[in-house]
TORMI-434988 format. One record per residue: residue in three letters; x, y, z of N, C-alpha, C in turn; residue number from 1. Coordinates in steps of 0.2 Angstrom, whole numbers, plus 2048, in hexadecimal, padded with zeros to 3 digits. Last residue first. Layout:
    aa   n.xx   n.yy   n.zz   ca.xx   ca.yy   ca.zz   c.xx   c.yy   c.zz     i
   ALA      X      Y      Z       X       Y       Z      X      Y      Z   NUM
...
This chain:
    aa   n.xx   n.yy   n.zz   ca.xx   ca.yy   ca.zz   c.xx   c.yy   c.zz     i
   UNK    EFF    B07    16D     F02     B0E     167    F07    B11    168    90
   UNK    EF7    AF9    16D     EFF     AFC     170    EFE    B01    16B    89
   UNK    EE8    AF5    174     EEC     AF5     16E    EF0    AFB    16D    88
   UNK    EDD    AEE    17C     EE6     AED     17C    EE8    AEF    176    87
   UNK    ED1    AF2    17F     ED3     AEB     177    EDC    AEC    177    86
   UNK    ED2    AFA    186     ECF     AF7     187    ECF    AF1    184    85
   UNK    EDB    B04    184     EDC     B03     187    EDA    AFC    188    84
   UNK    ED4    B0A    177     EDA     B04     174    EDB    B01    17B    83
   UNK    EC9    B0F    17E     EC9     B09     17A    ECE    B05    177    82
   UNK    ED1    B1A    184     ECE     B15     18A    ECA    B0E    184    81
   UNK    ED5    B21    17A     ED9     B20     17F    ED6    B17    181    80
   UNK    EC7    B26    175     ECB     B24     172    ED0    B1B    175    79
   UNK    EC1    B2B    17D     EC0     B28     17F    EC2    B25    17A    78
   UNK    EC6    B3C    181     ECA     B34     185    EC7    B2D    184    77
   UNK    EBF    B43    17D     EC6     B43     17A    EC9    B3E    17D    76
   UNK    EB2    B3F    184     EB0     B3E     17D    EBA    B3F    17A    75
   UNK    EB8    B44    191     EB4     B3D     18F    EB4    B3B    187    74
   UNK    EB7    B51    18E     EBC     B4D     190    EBD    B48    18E    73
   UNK    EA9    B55    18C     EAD     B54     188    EB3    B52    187    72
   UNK    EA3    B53    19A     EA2     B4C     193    EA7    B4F    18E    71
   UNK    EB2    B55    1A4     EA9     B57     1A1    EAA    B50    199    70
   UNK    EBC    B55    1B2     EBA     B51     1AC    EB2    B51    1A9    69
   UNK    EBF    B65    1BA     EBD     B5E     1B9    EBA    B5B    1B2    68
   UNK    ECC    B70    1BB     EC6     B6E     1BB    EC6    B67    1BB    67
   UNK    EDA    B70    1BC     ED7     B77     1B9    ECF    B74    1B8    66
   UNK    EE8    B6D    1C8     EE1     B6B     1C6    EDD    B70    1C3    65
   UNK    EF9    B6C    1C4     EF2     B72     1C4    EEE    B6D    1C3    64
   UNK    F06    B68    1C9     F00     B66     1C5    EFC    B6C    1C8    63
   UNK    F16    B71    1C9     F13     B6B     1CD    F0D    B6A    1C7    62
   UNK    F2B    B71    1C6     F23     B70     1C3    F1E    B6D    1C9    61
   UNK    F31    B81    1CB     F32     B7A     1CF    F27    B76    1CA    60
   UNK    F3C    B8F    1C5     F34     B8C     1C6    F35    B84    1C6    59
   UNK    F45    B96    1D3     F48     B92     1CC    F3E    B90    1CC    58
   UNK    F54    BA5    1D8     F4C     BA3     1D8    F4A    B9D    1D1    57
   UNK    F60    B9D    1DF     F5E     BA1     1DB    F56    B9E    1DA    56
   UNK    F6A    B96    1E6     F6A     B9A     1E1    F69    B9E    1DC    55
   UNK    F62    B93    1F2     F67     B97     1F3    F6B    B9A    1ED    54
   UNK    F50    B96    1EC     F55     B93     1ED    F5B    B98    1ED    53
   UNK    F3F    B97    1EA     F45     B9B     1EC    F4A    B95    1EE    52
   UNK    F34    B94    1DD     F39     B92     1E4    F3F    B95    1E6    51
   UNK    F25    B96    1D5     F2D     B97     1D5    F30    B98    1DB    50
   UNK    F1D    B88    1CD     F1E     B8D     1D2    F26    B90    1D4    49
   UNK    F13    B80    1BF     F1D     B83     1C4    F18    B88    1C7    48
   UNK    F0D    B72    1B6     F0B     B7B     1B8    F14    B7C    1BC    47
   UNK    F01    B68    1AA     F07     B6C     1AE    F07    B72    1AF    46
   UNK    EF1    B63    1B3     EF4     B67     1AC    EFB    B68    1AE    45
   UNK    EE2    B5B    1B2     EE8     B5F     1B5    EEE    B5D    1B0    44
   UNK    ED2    B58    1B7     ED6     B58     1B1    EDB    B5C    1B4    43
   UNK    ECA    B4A    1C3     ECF     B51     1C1    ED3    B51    1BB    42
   UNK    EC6    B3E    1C5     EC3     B43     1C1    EC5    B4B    1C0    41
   UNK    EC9    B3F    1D5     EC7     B3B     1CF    EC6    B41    1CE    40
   UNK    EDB    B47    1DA     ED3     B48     1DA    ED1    B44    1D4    39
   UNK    EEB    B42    1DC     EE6     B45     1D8    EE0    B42    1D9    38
   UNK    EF4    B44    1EB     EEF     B40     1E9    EEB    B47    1E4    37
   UNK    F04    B47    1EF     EFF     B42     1EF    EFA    B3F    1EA    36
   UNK    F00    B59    1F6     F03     B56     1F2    F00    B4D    1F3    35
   UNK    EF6    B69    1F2     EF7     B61     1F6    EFB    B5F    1F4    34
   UNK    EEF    B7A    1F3     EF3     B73     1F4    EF7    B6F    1F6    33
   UNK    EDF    B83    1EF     EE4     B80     1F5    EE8    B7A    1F2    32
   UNK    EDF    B91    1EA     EE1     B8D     1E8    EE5    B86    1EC    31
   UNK    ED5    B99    1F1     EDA     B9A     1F3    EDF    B96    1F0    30
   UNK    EC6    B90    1EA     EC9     B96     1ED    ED2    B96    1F1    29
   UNK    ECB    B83    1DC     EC8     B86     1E4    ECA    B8C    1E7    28
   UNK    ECE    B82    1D0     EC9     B81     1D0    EC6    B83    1D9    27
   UNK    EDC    B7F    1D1     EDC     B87     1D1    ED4    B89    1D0    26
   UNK    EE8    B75    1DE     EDF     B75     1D9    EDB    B7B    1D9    25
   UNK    EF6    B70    1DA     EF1     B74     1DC    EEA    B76    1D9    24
   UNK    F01    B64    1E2     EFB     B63     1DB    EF7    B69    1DE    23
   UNK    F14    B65    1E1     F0A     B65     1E3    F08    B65    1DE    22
   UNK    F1D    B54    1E4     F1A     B5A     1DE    F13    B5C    1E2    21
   UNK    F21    B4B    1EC     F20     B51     1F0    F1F    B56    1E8    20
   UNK    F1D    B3D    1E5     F19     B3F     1EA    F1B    B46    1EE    19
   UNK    F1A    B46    1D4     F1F     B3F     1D9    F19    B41    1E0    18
   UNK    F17    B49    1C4     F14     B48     1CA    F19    B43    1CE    17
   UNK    F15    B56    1B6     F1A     B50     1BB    F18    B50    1C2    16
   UNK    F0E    B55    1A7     F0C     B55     1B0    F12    B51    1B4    15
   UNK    F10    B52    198     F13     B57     19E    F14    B58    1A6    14
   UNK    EFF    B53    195     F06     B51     192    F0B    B54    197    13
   UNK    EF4    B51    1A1     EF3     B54     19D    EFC    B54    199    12
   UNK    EE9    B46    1A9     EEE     B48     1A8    EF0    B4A    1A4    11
   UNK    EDA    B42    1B0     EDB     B45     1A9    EE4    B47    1AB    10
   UNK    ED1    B34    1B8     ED5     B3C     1B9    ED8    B3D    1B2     9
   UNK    ECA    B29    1BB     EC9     B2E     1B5    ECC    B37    1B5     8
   UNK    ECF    B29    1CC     ECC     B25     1C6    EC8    B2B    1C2     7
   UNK    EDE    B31    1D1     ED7     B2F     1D3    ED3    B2C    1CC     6
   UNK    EED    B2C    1D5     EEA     B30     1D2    EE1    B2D    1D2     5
   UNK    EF9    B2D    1E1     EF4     B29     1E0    EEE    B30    1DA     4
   UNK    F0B    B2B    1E2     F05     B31     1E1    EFF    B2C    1E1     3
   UNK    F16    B26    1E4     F13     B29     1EB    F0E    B2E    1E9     2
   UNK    F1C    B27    1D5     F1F     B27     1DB    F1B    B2A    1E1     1
């Protein structure tokens, strides 16, 4: 819903993404965050921040960027991307 995810981006089991979940990227000083759009080549992980609400303090999930896709990425994903590739359903 209203995210665009960037080419060869790594999502990790869990990530829940809409378009107002942040995504913050703890690979840069101050941890800056976006909502929107995942970075090519960003590995990203589940994460929460905790929100003050009228009933009480609650953790609200966003995505964590914890780096970028290295060959060893590459090498656990390229399983993935060859059944992708010969269509074959698992």
């Amino acid at each position: 819903e209203g995210v665009r995810i960037g080419k060869e981006a790594v999502l990790w089991a869990g990530v829940v993404l809409t378009a107002s979940t942040k995504i913050v990227d703890t690979t840069k000083s101050g941890s800056p965050v976006s909502t929107g759009v995942v970075p090519s080549r960003s590995v990203v992980i589940p994460g929460s921040y905790p929100k003050k609400f009228a009933g009480g303090e609650f953790q609200v999930p966003c995505a964590l960027i914890i780096g970028n896709r290295s060959a060893s990425t590459d090498l656990k994903t390229s399983l993935n991307e060859a059944l992708r590739e010969h269509q074959v359903a698992v």
